[in-house]
C-alpha positions as CSV (number, residue, x, y, z in Angstrom):
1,X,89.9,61.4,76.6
2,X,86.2,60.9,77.7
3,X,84.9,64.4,79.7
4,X,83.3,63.5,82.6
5,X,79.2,62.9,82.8
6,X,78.0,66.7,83.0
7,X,75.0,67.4,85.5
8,X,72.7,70.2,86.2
9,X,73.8,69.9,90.2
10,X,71.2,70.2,92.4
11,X,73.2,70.0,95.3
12,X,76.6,69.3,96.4
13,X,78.4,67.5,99.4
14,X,80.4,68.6,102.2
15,X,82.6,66.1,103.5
16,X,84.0,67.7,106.2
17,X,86.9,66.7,108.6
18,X,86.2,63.2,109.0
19,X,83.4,60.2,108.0
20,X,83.6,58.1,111.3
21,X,80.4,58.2,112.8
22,X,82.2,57.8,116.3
23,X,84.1,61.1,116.0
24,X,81.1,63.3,114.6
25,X,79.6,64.3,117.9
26,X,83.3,65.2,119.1
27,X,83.6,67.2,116.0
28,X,80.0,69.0,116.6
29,X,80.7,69.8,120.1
30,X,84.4,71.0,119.3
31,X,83.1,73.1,117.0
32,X,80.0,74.7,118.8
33,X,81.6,75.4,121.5
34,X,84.1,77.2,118.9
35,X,81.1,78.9,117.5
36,X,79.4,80.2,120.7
37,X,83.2,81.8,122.0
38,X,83.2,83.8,118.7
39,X,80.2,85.5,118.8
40,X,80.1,86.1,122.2
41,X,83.8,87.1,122.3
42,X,83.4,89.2,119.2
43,X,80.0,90.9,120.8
44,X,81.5,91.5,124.0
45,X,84.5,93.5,122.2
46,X,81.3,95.6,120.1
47,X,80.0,96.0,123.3
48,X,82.9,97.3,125.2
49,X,84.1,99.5,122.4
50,X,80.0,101.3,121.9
51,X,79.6,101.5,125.8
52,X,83.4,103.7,126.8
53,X,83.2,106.9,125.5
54,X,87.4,106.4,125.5
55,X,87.2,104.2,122.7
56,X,85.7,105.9,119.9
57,X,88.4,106.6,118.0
58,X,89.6,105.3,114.6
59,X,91.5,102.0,115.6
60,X,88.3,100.9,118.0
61,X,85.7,101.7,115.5
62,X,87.8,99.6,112.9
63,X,88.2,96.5,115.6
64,X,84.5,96.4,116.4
65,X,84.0,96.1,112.3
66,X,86.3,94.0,112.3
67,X,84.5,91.9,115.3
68,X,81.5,91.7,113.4
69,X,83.0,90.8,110.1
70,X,84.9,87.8,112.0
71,X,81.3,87.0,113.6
72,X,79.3,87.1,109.7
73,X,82.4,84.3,108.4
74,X,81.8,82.0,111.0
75,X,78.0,82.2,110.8
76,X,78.5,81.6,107.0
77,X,80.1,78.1,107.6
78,X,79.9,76.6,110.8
79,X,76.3,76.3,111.6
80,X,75.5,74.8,108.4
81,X,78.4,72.0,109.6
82,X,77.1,71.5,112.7
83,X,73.2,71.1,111.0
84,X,75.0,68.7,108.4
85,X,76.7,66.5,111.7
86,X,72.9,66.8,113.7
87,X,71.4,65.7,110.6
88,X,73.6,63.1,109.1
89,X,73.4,64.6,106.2
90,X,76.0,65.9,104.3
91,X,74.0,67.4,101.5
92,X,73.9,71.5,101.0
93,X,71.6,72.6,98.0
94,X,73.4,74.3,94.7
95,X,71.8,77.8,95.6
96,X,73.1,77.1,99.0
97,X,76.7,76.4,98.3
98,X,76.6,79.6,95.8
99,X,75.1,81.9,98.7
100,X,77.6,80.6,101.1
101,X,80.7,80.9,98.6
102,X,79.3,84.5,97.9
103,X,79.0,85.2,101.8
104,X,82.5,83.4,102.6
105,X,83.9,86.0,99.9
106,X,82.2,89.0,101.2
107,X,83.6,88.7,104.8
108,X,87.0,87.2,103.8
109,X,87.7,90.6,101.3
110,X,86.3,92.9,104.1
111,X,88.2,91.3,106.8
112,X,91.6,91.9,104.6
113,X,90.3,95.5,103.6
114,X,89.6,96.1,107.1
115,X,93.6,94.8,108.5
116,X,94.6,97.1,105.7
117,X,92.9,100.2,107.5
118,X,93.7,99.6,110.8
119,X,97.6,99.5,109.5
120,X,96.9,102.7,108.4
121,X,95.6,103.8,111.1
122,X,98.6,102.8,113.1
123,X,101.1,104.5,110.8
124,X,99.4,107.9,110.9
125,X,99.2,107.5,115.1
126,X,103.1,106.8,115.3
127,X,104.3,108.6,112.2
128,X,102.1,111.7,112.6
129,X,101.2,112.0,116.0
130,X,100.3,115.7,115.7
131,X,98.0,115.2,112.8
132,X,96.1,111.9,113.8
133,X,93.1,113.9,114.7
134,X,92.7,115.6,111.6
135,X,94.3,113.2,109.5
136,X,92.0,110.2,110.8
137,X,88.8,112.2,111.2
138,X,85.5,110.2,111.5
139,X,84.4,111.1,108.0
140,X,87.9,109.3,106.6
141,X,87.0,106.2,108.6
142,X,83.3,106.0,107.2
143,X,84.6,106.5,103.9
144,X,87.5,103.9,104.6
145,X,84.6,101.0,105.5
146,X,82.2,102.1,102.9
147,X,84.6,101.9,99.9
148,X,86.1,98.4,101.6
149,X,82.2,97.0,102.1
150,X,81.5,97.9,98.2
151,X,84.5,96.5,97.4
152,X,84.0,93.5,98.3
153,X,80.6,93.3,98.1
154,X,81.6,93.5,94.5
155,X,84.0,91.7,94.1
156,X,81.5,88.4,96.0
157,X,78.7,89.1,93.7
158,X,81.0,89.0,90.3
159,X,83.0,85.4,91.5
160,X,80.2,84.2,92.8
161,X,77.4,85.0,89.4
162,X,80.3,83.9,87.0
163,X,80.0,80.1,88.6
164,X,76.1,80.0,87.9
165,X,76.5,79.4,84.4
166,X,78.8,76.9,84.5
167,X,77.9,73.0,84.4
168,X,79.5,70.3,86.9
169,X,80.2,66.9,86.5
170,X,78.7,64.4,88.8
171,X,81.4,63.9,91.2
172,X,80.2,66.7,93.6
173,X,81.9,66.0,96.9
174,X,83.8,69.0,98.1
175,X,86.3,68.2,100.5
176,X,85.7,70.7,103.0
177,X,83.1,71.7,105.6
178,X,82.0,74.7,103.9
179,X,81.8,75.8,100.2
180,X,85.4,77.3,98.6
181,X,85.3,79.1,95.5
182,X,88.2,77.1,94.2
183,X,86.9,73.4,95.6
184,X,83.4,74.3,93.3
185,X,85.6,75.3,90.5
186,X,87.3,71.9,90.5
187,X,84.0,70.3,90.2
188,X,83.3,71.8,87.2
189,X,83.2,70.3,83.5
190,X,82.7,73.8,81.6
191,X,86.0,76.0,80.8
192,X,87.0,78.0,83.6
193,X,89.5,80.2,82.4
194,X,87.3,83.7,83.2
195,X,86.7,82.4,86.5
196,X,90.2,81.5,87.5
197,X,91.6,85.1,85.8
198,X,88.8,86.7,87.8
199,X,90.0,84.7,91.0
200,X,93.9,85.8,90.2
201,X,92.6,89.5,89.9
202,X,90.6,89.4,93.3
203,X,93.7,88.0,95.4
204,X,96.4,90.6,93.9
205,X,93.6,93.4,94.8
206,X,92.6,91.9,98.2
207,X,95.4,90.0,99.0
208,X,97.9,92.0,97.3
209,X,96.8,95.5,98.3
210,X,96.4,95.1,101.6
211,X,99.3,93.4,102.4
212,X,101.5,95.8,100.4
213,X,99.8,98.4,102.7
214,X,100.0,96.6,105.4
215,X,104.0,96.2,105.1
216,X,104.5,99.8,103.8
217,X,102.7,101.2,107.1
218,X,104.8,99.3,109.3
219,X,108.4,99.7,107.9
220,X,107.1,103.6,108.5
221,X,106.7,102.9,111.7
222,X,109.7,100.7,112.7
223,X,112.0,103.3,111.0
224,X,109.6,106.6,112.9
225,X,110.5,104.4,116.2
226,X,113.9,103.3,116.1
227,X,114.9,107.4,115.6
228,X,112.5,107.7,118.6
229,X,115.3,108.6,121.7
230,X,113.2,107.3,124.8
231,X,113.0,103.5,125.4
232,X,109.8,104.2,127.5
233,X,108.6,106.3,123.9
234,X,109.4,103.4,121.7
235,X,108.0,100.1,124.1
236,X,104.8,102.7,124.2
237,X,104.8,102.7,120.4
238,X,105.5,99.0,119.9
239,X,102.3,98.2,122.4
240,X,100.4,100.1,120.6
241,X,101.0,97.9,117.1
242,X,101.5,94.4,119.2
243,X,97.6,93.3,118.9
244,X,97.4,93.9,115.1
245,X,100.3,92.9,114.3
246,X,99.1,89.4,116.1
247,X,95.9,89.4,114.0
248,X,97.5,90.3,111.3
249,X,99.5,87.1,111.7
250,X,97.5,84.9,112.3
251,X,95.2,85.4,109.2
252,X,98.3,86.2,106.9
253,X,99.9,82.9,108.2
254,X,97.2,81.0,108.4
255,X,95.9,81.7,104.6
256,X,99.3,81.3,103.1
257,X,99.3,77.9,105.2
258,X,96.0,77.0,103.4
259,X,97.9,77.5,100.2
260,X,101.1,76.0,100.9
261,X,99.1,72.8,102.1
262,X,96.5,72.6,99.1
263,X,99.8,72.8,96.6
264,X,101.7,70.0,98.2
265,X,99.2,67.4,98.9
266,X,96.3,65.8,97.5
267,X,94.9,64.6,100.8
268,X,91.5,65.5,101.1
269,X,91.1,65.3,104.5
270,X,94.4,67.8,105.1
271,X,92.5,70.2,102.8
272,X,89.8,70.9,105.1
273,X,92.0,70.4,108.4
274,X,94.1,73.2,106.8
275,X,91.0,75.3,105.9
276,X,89.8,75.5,109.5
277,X,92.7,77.2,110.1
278,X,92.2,80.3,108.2
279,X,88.1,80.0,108.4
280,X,87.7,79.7,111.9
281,X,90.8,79.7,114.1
282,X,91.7,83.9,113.7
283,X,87.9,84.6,114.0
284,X,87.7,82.9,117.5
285,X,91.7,84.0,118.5
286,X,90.9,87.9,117.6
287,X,89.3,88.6,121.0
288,X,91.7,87.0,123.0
289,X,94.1,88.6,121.4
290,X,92.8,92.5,121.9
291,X,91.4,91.7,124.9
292,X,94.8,90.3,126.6
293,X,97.3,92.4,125.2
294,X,95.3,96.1,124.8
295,X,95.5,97.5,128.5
296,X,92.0,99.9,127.2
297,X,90.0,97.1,126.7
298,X,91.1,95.3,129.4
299,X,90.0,97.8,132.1
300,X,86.5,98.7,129.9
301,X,86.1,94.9,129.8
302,X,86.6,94.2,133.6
303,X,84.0,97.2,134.1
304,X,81.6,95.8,131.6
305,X,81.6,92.2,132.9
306,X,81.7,94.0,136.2
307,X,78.2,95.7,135.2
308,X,76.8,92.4,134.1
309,X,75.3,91.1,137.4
310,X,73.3,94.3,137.7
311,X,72.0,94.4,134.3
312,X,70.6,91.1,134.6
């Protein structure tokens, strides 16, 4: 068989969620409005958490990191969609889609490195109440987001340089609204063995690891509870979990949706519905969901936005 016409791409194509000129402007007002609730949801929770002295602690300072990395993944993809809409243009240069695959990495490892913490965080609270303070001290936190921010910082720059060599054929549609590691792959007419191992490694250590955390932390905690005697003691400890485990979810449930999808059908057009769902629907639900279920931020946010006419 024939390989495919190789090409020294210039610049590739988003497709996005749909070609019908009558539905774009739906799309880009769905979708800025989507945009504009993130990052102001995600800044109000920085906000709220810097401004009450009550929440410093461990499981606030990871949130608000958390907030922000939620806030750097959507800015990575969905203003360049909604420039691509305004423009008609679907084009996005070669250095381009490699910077935003890089950036989509970055924030995608940190945000499961940072899920994997705040588990952790949670298990020492419940299980070891009387240590927490020493245990989850503020120099273990900044070590905690320093090794997850070089980790995958890392692990971005080492997928992301490994693609550059490679040479694509000319079919370079990508059948999303944003540049995916594994739709660029496809496009490509060079062996990409090392890239898919490398790819394999990187989700067992930030998929894998985290998530084996993640479930390790809270069977310590369902058993700690259940041997706890009060009911009042044991809804108190529940609460306490009930917003992460929501995020936790979501973005969990969401990416293994992604998958599930992309392995049983072809569709191009289901692709990128189903990547919305793990690239931009837990980023815009996270604030919500700590903001409606934590009974701290709910009082420091009702003060902040209380503080709001004064300020202006």
């Amino acid at each position: 068989m024939e390989p495919r016409n190789r090409t020294a791409a210039s610049e590739f194509f988003l497709l996005g969620l749909t070609e019908d000129p009558e539905l774009q402007p739906l799309f880009f007002s769905l979708f800025l409005c989507t945009y504009l609730v993130t990052v102001l949801g995600n800044l109000l929770i920085i906000l709220a958490v810097g401004s009450d002295a009550h929440l410093h602690t461990p499981m606030y300072f990871f949130l608000s990191n958390l907030s922000l990395t939620d806030i750097g993944l959507s800015t990575t993809t969905i203003p360049k969609m909604l420039a691509n809409i305004q423009a008609r243009d679907q084009s996005i240069t070669y250095m381009g889609c490699i910077t935003q695959v890089c950036f989509v990495l970055l924030f995608a490892g940190l945000e499961n490195c940072l899920l994997g913490a705040m588990a952790y965080d949670r298990y020492v609270a419940i299980c070891h109440p009387l240590r927490y303070t020493v245990i989850m001290n503020a120099r273990l936190c900044g070590l905690m987001l320093l090794l997850s921010l070089c980790l995958s910082v890392a692990n971005a720059l080492l997928l992301s340089v490994t693609v550059l060599p490679l040479s694509f054929c000319s079919d370079l549609e990508i059948p999303l609204f944003f540049c995916e590691l594994a739709q660029v792959l496809k496009l490509a007419c060079s062996d990409t063995l090392i890239n898919n191992v490398l790819i394999y490694f990187a989700f067992c250590v930030f998929g894998g690891v985290p998530l084996s955390g993640i479930i390790f932390s809270y069977t310590q905690i369902v058993s700690s509870v259940l041997r706890m005697a009060s009911a009042g003691g044991k809804y108190k400890a529940f609460s306490t979990c009930g917003s992460h485990l929501s995020v936790v979810f979501l973005f969990y449930g969401t990416s293994f949706g992604v998958y599930v999808s992309s392995a049983v059908t072809d569709s191009p057009r289901k692709t990128a519905v189903a990547s919305v769902m793990y690239s931009v629907v837990p980023q815009v639900a996270n604030p919500f969901i700590y903001s409606l279920r934590n009974e701290n931020m709910k009082g420091t946010l009702r003060k902040l936005m209380g503080r709001m006419p004064s300020l202006l």
